[in-house]
C-alpha positions as CSV (number, residue, x, y, z in Angstrom):
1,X,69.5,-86.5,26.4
2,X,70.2,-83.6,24.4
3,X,67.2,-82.0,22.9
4,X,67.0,-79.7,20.0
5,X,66.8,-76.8,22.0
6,X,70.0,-78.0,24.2
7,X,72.0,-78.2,20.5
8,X,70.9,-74.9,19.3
9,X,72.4,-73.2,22.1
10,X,75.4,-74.8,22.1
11,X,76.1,-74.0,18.6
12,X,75.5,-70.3,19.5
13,X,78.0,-70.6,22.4
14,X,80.0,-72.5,19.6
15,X,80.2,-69.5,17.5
16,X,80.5,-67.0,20.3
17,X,83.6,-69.0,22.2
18,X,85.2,-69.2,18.3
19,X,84.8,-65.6,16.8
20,X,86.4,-62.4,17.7
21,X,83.4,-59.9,17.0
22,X,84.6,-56.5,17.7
23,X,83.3,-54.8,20.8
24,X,82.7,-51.5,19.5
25,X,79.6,-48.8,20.3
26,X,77.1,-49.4,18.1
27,X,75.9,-46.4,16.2
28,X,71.9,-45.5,15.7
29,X,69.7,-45.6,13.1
30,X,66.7,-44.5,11.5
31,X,64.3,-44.9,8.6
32,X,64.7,-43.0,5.0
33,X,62.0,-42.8,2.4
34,X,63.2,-42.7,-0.8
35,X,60.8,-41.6,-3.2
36,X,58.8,-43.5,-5.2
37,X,60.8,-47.0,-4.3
38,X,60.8,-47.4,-0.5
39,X,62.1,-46.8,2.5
40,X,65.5,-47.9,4.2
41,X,67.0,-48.3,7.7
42,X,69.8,-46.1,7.2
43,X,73.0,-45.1,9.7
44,X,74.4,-41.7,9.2
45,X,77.4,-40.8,11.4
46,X,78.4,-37.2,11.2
47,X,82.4,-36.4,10.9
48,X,84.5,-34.0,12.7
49,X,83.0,-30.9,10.6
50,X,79.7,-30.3,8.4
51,X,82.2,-30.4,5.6
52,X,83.9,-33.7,5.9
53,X,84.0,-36.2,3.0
54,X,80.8,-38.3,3.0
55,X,81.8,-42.6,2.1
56,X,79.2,-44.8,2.2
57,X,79.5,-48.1,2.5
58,X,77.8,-50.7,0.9
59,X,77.0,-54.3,3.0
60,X,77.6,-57.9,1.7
61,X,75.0,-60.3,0.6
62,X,73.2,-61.8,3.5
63,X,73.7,-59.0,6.1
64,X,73.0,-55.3,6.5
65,X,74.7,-52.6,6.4
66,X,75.4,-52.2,10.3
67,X,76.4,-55.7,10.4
68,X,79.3,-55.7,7.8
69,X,80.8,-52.4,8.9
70,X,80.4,-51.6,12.3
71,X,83.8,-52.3,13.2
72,X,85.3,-50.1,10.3
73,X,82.2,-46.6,11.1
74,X,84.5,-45.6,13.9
75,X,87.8,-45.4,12.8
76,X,86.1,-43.8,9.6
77,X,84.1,-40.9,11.5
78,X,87.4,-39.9,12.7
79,X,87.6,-37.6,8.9
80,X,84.4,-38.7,7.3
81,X,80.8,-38.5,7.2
82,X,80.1,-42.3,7.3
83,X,76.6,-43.6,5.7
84,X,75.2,-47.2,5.3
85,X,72.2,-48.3,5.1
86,X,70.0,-52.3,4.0
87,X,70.2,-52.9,0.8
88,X,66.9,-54.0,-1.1
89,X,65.7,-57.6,0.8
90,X,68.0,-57.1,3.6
91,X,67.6,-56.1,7.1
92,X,65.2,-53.2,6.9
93,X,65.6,-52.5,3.3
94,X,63.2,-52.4,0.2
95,X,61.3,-55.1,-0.2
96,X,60.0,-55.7,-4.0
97,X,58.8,-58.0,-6.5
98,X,62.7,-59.2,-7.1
99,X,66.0,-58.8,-6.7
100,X,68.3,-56.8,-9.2
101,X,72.0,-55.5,-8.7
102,X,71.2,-53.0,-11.4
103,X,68.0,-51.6,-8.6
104,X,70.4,-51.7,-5.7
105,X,72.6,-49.3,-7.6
106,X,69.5,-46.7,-8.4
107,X,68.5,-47.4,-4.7
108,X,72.1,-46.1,-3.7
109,X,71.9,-43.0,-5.9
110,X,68.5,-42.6,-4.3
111,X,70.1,-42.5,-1.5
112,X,72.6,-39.6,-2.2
113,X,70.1,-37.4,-3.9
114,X,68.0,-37.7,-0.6
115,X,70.7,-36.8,1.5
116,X,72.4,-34.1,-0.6
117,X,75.8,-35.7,-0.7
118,X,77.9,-34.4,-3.0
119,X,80.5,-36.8,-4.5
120,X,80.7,-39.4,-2.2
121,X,83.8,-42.1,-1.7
122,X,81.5,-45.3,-2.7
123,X,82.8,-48.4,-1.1
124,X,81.3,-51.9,-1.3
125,X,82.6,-55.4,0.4
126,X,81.7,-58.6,-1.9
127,X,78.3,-58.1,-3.1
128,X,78.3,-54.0,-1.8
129,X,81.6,-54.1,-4.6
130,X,79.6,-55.5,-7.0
131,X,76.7,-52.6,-6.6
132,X,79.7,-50.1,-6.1
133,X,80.8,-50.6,-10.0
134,X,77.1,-50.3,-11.1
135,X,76.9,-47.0,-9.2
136,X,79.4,-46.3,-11.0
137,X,78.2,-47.4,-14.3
138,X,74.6,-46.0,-13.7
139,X,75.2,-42.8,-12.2
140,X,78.9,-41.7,-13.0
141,X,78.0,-37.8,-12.4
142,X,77.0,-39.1,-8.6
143,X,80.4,-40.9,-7.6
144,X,83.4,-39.5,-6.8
145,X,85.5,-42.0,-5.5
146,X,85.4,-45.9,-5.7
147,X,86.9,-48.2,-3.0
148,X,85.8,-52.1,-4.2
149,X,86.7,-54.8,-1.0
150,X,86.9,-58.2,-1.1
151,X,85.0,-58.2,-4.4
152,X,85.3,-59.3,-8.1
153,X,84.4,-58.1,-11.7
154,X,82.7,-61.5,-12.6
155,X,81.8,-64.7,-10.8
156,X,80.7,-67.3,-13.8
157,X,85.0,-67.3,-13.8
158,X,84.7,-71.6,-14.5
159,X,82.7,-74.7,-15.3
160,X,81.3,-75.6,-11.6
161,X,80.9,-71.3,-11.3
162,X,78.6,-71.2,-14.4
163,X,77.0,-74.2,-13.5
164,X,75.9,-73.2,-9.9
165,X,74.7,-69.4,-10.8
166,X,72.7,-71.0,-13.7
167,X,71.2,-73.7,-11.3
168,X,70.9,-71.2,-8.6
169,X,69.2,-68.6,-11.3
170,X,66.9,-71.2,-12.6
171,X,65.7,-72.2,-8.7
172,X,65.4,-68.4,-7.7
173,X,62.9,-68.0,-10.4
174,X,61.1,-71.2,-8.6
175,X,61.2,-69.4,-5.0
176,X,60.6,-65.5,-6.6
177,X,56.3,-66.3,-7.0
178,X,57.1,-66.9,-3.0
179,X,58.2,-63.3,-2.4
180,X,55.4,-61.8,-4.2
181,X,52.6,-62.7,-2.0
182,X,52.1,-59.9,1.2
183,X,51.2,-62.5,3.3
184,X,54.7,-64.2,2.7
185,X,56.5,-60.6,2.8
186,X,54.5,-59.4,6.0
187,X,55.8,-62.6,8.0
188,X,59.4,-61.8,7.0
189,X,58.6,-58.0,7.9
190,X,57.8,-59.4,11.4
191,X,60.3,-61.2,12.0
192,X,62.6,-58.5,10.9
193,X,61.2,-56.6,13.8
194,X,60.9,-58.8,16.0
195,X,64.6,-59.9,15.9
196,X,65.9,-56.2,16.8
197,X,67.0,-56.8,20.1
198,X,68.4,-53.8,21.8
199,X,72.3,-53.6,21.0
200,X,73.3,-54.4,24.6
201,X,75.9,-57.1,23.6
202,X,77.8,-56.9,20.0
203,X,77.5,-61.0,19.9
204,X,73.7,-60.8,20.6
205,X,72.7,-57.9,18.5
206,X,75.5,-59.6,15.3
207,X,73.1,-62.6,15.3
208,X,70.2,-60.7,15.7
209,X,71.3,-58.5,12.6
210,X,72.5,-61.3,10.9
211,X,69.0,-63.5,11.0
212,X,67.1,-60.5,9.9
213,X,67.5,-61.2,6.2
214,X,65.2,-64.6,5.2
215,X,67.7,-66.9,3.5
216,X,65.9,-66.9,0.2
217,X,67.2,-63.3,-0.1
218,X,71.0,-65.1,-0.5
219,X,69.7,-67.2,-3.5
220,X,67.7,-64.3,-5.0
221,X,70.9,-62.4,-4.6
222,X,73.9,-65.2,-5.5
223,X,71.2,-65.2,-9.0
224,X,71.8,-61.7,-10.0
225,X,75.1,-61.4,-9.1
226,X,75.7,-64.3,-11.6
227,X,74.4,-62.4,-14.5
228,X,77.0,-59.3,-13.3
229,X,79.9,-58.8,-15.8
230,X,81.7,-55.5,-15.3
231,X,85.2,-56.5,-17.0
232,X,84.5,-55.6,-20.6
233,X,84.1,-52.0,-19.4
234,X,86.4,-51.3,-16.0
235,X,89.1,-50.1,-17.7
236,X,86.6,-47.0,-18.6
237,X,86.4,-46.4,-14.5
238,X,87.3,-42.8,-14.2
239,X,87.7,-41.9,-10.8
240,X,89.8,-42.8,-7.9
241,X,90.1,-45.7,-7.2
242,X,91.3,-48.3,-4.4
243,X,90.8,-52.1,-4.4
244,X,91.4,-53.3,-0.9
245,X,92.1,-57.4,-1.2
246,X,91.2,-59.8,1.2
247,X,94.6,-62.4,0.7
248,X,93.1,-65.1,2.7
249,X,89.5,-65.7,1.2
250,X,88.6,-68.7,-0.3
251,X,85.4,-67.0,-1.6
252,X,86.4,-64.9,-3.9
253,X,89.8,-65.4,-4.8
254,X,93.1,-62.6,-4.5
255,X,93.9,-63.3,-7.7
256,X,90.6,-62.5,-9.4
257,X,90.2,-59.2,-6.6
258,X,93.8,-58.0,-8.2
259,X,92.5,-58.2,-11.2
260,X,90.1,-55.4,-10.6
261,X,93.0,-53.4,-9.9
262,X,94.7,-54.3,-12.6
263,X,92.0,-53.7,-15.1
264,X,91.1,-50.0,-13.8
265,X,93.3,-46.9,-14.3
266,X,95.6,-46.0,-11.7
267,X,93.5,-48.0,-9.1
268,X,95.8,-49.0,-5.7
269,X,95.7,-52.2,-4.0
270,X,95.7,-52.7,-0.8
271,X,96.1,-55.8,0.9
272,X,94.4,-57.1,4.4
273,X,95.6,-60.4,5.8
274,X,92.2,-61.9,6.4
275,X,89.4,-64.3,4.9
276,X,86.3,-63.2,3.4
277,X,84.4,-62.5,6.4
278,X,87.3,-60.5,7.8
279,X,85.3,-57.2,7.9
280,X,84.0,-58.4,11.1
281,X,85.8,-61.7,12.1
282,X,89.3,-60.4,11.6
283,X,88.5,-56.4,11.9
284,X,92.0,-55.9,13.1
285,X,93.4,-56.9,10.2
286,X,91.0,-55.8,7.9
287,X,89.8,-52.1,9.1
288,X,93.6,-50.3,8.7
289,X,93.8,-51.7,5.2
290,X,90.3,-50.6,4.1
291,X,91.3,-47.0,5.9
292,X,94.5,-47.0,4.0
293,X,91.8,-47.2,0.0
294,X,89.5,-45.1,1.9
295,X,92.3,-41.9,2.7
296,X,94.0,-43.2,-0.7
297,X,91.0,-42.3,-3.1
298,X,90.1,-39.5,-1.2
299,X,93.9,-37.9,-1.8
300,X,93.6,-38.4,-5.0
301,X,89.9,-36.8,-5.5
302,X,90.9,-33.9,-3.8
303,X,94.1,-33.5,-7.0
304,X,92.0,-34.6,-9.7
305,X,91.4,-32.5,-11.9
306,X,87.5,-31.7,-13.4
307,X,86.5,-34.7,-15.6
308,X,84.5,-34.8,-18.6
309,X,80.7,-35.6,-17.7
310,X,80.1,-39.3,-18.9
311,X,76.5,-40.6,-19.8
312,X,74.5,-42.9,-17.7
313,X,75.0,-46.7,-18.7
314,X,72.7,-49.8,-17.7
């Protein structure tokens, strides 16, 4: 008789026998205060010089920053100085009274005053695209390159789309009086922590990542990324830019990712032959194409010319 236990473990060996998770070595981390909102687990990966170009990488919703881009912090330290850290109510990140894309941003530029970057490449997959164009549209003097994966400008795109954020906004409310007691946030805390198993085996240590963030995170984070509407003001996006298209994801669309492109001056596409968890799942596809924006914005940086400073937008 099989007993829950039995089933549980067979549906990890399930995923394991059926995924092609990179094997890679797993870079180290460590915590960052950031003033006056928090501390972070943040992973900074030096490049070949102290001056290289500094990218950092924004994760999706669900997962940390590790998680979503270990397979691509490799082939990127090769030329850059490669930084990612949990996003607010993921992982190891910030944990506060809710969620807000428009936070995430100010916790990214947070992030590059701490560390003294100057002009960094920011590049974002799904949700991380979504906080990219706010960094963008929050802190324009801070950004000097854009590379927006697997993302969209909009998500309430249809009836069953406005429908589900507005239900999922409504219930998210519901669940938020949940996050604000300490008792509540404590638990998750622990279990954060108690889920970081050494990163002996890139399965094991994926699933431990992956279970670090409480699934009422996803909601809170599916809510406010309902309310985010950057189309009316891409077209003002003015510096490099790449878009780097997932063609085989049945989350977000290619058509509506193109449209990005299409909507911001002289951004490139670039086009990876994978689903929407192909960061990871389908790295082989996925990593040369995000490479390809990455080098692509940073060309162009490098022969821009000095723009115009442009104020600070919420």
């Amino acid at each position: 008789m099989r007993t829950p236990a039995t089933c549980a473990s067979s549906r990890v060996e399930w995923i394991r026998e059926r995924t092609q998770i990179p094997q890679v070595e797993l870079p180290e981390g460590r915590w960052l205060d950031l003033p006056g909102r928090g501390r972070t687990w943040l992973t900074d990966v030096p490049g070949p010089s102290p001056d290289a170009p500094a990218v950092i990488l924004l994760h999706a919703v669900g997962t940390t920053g590790a998680l979503t881009w270990f397979p691509v912090i490799g082939e990127l330290a090769k030329d850059y100085r490669v930084i990612t850290f949990d996003q607010r109510w993921h992982g190891q990140g910030i944990m506060s009274d809710q969620f807000m894309i428009s936070d995430c941003a100010d916790d990214v530029a947070a992030v590059i005053d701490e560390l003294g970057v100057e002009k960094p490449i920011v590049a974002g997959y799904s949700m991380g695209g979504v906080i990219a164009q706010r960094v963008w549209r929050q802190h324009p003097s801070k950004v000097g390159g854009l590379v927006l994966a697997a993302t969209t400008s909009h998500f309430r795109a249809n009836l069953p789309e406005i429908a589900f954020h507005q239900g999922m906004e409504i219930s998210m409310r519901l669940l938020n009086v949940l996050s604000r007691f300490s008792v509540t946030r404590a638990a998750a805390g622990r279990t954060a922590r108690a889920l970081s198993v050494p990163p002996t085996e890139t399965g094991q240590w994926a699933l431990a990542q992956f279970n670090s963030t409480h699934p009422w995170t996803v909601g809170q984070a599916v809510a406010s990324l309902g309310r985010h509407n950057s189309g009316p003001w891409l077209k003002s996006i003015n510096v490099p830019t790449a878009v780097v298209v997932t063609a085989r994801d049945h989350v977000i669309p290619p058509d509506r990712q193109r449209h990005i492109a299409w909507s911001i001056p002289g951004a490139t596409v670039h086009e990876a032959q994978c689903g929407h968890a192909g960061c990871v799942l389908e790295a082989a596809a996925f990593v040369p194409a995000f490479r390809a924006g990455v080098d692509s914005v940073r060309l162009r940086m490098a022969n821009s010319p000095k723009r115009a400073a442009r104020p600070a937008q919420r």
